[in-house]
C-alpha positions as CSV (number, residue, x, y, z in Angstrom):
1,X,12.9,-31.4,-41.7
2,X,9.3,-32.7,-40.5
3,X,8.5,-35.0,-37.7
4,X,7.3,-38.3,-38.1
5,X,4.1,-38.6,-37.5
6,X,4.4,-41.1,-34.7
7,X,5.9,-38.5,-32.7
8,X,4.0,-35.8,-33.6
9,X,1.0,-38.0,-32.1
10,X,2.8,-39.0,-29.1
11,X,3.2,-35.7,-28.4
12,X,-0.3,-34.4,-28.7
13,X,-1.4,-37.4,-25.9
14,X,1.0,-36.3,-23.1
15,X,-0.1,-32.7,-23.7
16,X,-3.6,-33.3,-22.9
17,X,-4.1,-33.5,-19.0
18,X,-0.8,-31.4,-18.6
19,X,-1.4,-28.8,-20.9
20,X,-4.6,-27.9,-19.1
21,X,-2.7,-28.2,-15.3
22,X,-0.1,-26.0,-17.0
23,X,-2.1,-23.2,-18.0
24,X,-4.3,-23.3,-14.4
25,X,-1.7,-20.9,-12.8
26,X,-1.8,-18.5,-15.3
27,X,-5.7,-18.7,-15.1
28,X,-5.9,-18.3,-11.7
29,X,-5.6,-14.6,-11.0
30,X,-8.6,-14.0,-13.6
31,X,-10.5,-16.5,-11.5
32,X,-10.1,-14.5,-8.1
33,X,-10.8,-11.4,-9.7
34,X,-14.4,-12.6,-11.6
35,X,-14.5,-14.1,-8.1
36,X,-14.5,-10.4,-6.0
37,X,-16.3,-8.6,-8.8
38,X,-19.2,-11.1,-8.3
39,X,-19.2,-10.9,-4.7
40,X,-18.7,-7.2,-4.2
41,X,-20.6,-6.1,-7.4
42,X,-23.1,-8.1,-9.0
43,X,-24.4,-10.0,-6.1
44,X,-24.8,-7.1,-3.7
45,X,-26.8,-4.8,-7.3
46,X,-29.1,-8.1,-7.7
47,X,-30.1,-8.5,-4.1
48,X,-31.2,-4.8,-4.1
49,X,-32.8,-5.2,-7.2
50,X,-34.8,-8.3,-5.9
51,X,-35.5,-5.9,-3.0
52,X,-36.7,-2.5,-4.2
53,X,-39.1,-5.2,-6.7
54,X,-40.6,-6.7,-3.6
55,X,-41.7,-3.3,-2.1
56,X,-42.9,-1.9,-5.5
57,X,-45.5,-5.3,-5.9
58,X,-46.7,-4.4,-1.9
59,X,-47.3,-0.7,-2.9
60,X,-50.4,0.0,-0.9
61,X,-52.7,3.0,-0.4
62,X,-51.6,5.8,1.3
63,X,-47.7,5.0,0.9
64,X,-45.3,7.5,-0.5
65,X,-43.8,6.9,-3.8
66,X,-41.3,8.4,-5.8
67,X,-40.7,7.4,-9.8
68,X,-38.1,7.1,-11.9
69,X,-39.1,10.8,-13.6
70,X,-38.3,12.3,-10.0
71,X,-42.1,12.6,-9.0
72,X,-43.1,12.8,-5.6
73,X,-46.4,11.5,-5.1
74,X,-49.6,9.8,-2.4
75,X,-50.7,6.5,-3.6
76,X,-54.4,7.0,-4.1
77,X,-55.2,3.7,-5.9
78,X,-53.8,0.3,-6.8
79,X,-54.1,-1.6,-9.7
80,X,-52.3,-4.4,-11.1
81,X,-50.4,-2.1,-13.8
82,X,-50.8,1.1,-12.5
83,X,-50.9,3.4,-9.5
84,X,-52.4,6.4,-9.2
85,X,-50.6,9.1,-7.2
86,X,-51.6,12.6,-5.6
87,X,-48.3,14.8,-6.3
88,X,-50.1,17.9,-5.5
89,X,-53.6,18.8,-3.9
90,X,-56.1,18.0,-6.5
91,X,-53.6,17.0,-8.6
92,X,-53.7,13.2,-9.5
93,X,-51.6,11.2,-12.2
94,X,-51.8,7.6,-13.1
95,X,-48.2,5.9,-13.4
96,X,-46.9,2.6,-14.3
97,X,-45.9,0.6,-11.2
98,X,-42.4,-0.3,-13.3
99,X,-41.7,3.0,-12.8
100,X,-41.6,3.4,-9.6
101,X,-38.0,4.0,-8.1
102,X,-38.8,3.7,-4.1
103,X,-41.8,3.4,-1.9
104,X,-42.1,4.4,1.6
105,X,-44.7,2.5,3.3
106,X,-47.4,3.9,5.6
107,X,-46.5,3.7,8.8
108,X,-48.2,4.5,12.8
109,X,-45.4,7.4,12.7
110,X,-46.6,9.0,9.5
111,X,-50.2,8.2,9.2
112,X,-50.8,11.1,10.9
113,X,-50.1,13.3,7.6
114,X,-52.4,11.3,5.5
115,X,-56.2,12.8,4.8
């Protein structure tokens, strides 16, 4: 009716380092797909993200911003928290530079439209 413990712990040793090569094929198809989620998915979201916080810390006067609110707006002035933006003639607001969503920099082709 029970085992004797002397098999019962023979048993459990040759289980070890088998059990675990046993179960590898069955694991093996979760592996390859954390595998192409990471590389086509979370590596490709954290690059841009590594990105688009590069440009917001090199905001400069004069570039073109738009927020996360969907404001269009003229950098004016720099700070280390804040950025204050023209989003209309005579119109200025100050902003948080974490909420900026992109910034296109000042450059020779549209300095031209800057005052």
């Amino acid at each position: 009716m029970f085992s004797t413990p002397a098999f019962a712990q023979t048993a459990g040793n040759n289980a070890g380092l088998s059990g675990i090569l046993s179960q590898l094929p069955a694991m093996l198809p979760f592996l390859i797909v954390f595998v192409i989620i990471y590389l086509m998915l979370i590596r490709p979201q954290q690059k841009r993200f590594k990105e688009q916080r590069r440009s917001i810390e090199a905001v400069q006067k004069g570039d073109t911003v738009i927020t996360a609110g969907g404001v269009i707006g003229k950098v004016l002035k720099v700070s280390d928290r804040e950025v204050e933006i023209e989003i209309s003639k005579g119109i200025k607001i100050s902003v948080v530079k974490a909420t900026l969503q992109s910034v296109q920099p000042l450059t020779a082709a549209n300095s031209n439209t800057v005052e």
